[in-house]
MOPAC internal coordinates of N, CA, C and O (Angstrom, degrees):
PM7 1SCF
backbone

  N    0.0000 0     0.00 0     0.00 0    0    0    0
  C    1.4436 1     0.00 0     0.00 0    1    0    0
  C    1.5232 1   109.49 1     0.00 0    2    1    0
  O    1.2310 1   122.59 1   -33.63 1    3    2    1
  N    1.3823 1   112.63 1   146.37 1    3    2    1
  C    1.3806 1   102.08 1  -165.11 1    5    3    2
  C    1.5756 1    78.47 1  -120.83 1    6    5    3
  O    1.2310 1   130.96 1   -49.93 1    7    6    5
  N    1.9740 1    96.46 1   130.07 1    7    6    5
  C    1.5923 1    97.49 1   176.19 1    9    7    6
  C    1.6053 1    94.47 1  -120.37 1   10    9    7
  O    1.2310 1   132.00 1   -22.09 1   11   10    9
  N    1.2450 1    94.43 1   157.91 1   11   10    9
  C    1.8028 1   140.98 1   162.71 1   13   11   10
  C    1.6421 1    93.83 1   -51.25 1   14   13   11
  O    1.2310 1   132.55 1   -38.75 1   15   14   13
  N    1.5347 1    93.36 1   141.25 1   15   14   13
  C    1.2452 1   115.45 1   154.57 1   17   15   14
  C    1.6276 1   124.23 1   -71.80 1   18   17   15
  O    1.2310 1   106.92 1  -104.90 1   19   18   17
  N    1.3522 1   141.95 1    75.10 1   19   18   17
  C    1.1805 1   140.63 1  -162.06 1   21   19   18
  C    1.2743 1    93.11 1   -78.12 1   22   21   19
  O    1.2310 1   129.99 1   -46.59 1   23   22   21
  N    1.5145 1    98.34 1   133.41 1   23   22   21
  C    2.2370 1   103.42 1   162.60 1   25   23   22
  C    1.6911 1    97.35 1  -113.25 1   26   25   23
  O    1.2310 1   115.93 1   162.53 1   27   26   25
  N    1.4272 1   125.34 1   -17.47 1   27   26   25
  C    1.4062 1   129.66 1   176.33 1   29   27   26
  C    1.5070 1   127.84 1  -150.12 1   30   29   27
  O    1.2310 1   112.46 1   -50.64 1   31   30   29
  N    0.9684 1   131.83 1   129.36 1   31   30   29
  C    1.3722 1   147.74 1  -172.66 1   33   31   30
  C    1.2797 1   105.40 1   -21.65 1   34   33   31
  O    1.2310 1   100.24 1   -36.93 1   35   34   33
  N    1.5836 1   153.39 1   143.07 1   35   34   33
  C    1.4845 1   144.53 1  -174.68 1   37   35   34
  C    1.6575 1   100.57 1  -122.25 1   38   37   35
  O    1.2310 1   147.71 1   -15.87 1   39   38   37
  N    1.2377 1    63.67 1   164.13 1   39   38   37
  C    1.8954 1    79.07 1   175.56 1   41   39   38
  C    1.7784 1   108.38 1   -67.54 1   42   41   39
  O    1.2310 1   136.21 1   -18.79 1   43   42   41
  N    1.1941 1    86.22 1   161.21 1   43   42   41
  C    1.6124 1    92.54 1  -165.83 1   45   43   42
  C    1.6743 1   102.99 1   -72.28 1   46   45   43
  O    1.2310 1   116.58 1  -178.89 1   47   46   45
  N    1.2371 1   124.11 1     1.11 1   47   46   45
  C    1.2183 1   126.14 1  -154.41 1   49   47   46
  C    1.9379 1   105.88 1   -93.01 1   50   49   47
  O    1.2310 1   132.21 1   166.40 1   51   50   49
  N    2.0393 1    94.03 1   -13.60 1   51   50   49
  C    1.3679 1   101.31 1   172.20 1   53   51   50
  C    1.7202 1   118.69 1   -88.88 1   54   53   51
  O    1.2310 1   126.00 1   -72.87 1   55   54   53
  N    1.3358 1   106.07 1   107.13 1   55   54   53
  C    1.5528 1   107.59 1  -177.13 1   57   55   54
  C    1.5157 1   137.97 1   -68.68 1   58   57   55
  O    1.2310 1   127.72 1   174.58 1   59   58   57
  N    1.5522 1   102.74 1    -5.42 1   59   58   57
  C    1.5285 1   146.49 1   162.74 1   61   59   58
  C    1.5040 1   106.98 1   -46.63 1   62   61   59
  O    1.2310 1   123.71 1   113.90 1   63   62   61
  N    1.4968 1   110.49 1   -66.10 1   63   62   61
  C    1.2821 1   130.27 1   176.17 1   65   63   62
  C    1.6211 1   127.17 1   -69.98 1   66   65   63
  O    1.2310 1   122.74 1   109.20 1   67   66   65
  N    1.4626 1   112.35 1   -70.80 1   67   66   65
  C    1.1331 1   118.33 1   164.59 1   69   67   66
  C    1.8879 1   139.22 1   -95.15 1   70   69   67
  O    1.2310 1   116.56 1   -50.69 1   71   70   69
  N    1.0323 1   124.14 1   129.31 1   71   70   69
  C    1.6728 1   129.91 1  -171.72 1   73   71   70
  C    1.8287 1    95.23 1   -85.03 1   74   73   71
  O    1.2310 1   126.12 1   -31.87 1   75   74   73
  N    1.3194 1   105.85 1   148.13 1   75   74   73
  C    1.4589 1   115.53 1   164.46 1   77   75   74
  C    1.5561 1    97.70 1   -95.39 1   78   77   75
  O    1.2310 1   127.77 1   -29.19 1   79   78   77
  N    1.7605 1   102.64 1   150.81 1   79   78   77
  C    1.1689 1   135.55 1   160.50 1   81   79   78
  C    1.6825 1   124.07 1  -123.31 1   82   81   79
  O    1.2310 1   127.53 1   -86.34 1   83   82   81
  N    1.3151 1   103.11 1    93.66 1   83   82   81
  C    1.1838 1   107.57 1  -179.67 1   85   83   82
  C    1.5968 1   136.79 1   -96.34 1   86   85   83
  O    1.2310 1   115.20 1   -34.76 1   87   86   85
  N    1.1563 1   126.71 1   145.24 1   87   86   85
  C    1.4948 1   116.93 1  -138.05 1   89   87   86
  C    1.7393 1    90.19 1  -142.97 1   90   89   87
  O    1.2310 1   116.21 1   -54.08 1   91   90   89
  N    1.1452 1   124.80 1   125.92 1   91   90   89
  C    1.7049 1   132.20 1  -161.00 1   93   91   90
  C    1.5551 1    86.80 1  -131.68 1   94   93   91
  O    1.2310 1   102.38 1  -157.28 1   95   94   93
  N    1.3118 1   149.86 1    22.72 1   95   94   93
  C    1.8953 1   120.29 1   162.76 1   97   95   94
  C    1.4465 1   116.76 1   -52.02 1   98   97   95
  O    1.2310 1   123.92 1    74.02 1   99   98   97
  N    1.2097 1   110.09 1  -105.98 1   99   98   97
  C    1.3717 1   122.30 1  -176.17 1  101   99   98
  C    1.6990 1   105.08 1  -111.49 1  102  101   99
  O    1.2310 1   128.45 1   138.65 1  103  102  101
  N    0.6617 1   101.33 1   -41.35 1  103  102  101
  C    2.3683 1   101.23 1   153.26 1  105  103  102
  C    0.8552 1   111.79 1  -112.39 1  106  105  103
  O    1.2310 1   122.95 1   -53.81 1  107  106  105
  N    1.7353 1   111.95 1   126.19 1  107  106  105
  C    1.2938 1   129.33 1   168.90 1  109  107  106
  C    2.0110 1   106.03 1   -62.35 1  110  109  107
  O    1.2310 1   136.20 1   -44.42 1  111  110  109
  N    0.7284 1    86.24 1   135.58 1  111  110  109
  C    1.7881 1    94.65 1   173.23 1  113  111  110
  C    1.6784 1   112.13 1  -132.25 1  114  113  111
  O    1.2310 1   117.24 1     0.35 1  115  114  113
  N    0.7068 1   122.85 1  -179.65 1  115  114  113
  C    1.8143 1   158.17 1   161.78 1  117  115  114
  C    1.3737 1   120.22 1  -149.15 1  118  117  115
  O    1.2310 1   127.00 1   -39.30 1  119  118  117
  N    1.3980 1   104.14 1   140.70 1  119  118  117
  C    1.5334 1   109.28 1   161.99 1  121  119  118
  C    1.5762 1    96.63 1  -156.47 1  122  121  119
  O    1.2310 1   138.46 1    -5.89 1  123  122  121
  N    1.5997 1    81.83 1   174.11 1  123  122  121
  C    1.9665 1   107.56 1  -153.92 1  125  123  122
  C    1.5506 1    90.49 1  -102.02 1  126  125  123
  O    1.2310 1   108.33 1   -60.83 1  127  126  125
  N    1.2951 1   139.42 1   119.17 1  127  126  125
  C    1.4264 1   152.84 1   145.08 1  129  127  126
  C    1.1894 1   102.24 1   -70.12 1  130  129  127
  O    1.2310 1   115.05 1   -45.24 1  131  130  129
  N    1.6813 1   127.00 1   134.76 1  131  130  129
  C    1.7549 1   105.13 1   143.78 1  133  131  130
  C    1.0146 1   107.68 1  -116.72 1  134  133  131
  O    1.2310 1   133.72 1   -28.29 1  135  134  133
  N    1.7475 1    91.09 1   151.71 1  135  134  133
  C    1.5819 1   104.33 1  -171.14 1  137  135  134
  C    1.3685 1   130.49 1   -33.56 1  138  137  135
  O    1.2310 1   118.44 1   121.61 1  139  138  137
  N    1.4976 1   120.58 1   -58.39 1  139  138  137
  C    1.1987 1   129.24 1  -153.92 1  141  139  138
  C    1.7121 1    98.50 1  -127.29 1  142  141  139
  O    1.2310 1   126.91 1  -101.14 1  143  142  141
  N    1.3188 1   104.31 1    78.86 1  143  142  141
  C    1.8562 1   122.33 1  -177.04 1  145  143  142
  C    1.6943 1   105.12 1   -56.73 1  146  145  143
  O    1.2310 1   117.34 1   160.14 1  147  146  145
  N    0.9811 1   122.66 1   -19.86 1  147  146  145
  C    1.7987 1   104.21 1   157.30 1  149  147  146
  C    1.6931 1   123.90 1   -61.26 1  150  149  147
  O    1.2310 1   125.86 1   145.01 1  151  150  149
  N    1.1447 1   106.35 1   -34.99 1  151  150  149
  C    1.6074 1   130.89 1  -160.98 1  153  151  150
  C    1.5872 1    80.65 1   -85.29 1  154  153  151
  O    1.2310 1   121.58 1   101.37 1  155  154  153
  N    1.2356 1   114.57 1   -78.63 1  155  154  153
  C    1.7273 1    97.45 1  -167.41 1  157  155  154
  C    1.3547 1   122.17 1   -44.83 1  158  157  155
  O    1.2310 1   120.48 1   153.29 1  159  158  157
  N    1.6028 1   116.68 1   -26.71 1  159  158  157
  C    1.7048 1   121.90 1  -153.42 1  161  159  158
  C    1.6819 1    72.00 1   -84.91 1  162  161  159
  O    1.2310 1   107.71 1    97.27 1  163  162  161
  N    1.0105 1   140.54 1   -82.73 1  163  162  161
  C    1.8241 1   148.78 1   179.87 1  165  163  162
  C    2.1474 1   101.27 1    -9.15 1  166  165  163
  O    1.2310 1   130.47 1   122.70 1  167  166  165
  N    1.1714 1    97.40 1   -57.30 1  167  166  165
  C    1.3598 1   101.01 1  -178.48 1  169  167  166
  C    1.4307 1   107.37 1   -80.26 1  170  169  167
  O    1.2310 1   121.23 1   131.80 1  171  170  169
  N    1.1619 1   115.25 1   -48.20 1  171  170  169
  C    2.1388 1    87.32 1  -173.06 1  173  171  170
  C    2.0218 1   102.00 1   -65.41 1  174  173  171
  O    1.2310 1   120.24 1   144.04 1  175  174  173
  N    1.8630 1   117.15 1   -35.96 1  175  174  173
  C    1.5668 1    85.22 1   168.11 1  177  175  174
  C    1.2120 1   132.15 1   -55.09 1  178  177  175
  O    1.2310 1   109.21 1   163.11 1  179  178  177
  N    1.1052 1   137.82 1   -16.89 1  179  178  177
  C    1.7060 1   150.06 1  -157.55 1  181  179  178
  C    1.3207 1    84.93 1   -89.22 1  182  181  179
  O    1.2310 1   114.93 1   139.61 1  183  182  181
  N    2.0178 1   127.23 1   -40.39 1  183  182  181
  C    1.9869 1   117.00 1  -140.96 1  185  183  182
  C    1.9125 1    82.79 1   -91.59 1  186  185  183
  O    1.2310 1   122.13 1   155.02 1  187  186  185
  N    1.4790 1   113.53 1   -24.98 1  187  186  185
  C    1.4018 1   116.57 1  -156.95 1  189  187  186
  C    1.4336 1    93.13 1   -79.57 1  190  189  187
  O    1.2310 1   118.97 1   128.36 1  191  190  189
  N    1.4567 1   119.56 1   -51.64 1  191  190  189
  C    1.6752 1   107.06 1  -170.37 1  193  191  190
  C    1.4319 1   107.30 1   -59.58 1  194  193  191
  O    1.2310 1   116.41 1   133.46 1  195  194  193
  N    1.4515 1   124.43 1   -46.54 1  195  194  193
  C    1.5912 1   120.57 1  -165.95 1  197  195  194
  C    1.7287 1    94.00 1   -55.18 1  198  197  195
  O    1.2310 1   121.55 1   119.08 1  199  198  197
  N    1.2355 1   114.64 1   -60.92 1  199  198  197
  C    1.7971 1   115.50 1   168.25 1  201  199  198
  C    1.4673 1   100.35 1    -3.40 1  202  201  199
  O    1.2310 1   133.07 1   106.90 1  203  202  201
  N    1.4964 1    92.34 1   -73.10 1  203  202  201
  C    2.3247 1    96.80 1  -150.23 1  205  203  202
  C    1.4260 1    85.43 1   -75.21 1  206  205  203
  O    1.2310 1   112.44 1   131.15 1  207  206  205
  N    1.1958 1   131.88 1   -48.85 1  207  206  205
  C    1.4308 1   119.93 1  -147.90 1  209  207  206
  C    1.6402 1    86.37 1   -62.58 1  210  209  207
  O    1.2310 1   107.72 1   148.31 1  211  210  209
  N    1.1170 1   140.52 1   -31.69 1  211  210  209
  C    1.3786 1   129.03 1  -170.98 1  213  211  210
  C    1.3952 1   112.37 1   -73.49 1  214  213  211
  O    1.2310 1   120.76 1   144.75 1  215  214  213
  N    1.3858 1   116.15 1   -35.25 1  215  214  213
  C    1.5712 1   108.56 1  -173.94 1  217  215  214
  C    1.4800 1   121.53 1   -88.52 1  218  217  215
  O    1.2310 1   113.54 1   -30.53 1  219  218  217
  N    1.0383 1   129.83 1   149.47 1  219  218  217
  C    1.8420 1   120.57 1   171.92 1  221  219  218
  C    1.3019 1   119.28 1   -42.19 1  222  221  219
  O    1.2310 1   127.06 1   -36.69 1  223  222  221
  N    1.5401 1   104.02 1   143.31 1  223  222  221
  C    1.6032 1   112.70 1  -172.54 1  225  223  222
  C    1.3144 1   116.89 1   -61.82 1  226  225  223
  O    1.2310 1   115.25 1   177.21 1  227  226  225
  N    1.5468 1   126.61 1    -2.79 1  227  226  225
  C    1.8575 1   133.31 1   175.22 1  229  227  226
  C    1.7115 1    84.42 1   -91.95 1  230  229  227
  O    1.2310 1   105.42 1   134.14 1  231  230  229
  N    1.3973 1   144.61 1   -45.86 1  231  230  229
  C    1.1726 1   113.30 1  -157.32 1  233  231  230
  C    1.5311 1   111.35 1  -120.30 1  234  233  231
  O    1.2310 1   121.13 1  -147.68 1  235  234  233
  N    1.9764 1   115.44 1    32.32 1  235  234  233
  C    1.6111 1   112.32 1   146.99 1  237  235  234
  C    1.0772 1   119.64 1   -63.02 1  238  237  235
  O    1.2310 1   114.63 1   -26.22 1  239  238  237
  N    1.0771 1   127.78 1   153.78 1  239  238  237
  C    1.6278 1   146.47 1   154.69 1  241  239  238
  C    2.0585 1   116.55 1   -84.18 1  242  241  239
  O    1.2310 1   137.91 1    -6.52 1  243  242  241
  N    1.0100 1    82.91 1   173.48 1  243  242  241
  C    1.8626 1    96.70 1  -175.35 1  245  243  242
  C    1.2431 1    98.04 1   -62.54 1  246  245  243
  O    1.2310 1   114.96 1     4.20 1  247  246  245
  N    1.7696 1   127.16 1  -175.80 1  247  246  245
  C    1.3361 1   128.22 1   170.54 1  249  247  246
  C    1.1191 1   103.97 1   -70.73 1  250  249  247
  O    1.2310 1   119.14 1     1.05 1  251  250  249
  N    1.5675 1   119.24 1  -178.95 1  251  250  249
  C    1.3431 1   144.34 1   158.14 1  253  251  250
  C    1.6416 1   138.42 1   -51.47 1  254  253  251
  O    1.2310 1   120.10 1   180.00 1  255  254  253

């Protein structure tokens, strides 16, 4: 598979990135897997620091 350079998490609409998991009991559901779970865990720390670093130092939170 030839992957993309990700700098931020994509919309679910990229199928590159994320696999569906679909689930039929008694509610139908979906959910978004991404492929390659190092790459996502790497990108939400990168989406979480820009987060705090943006807000005032009384209203960051703990790490990720």
């Amino acid at each position: 598979m030839n992957q993309l350079p990700y700098t931020a998490i994509p919309d679910t609409s990229d199928s590159n990135y994320w696999e569906l998991k679909i689930v039929q009991n008694n509610v139908r559901s979906t959910t978004f897997i991404p492929r390659d779970k190092e790459l996502h865990q790497r990108l939400r720390v990168q989406a979480w620091a820009l987060i705090q670093a943006s807000l005032t130092k009384k209203n960051r939170k703990g790490s990720y």
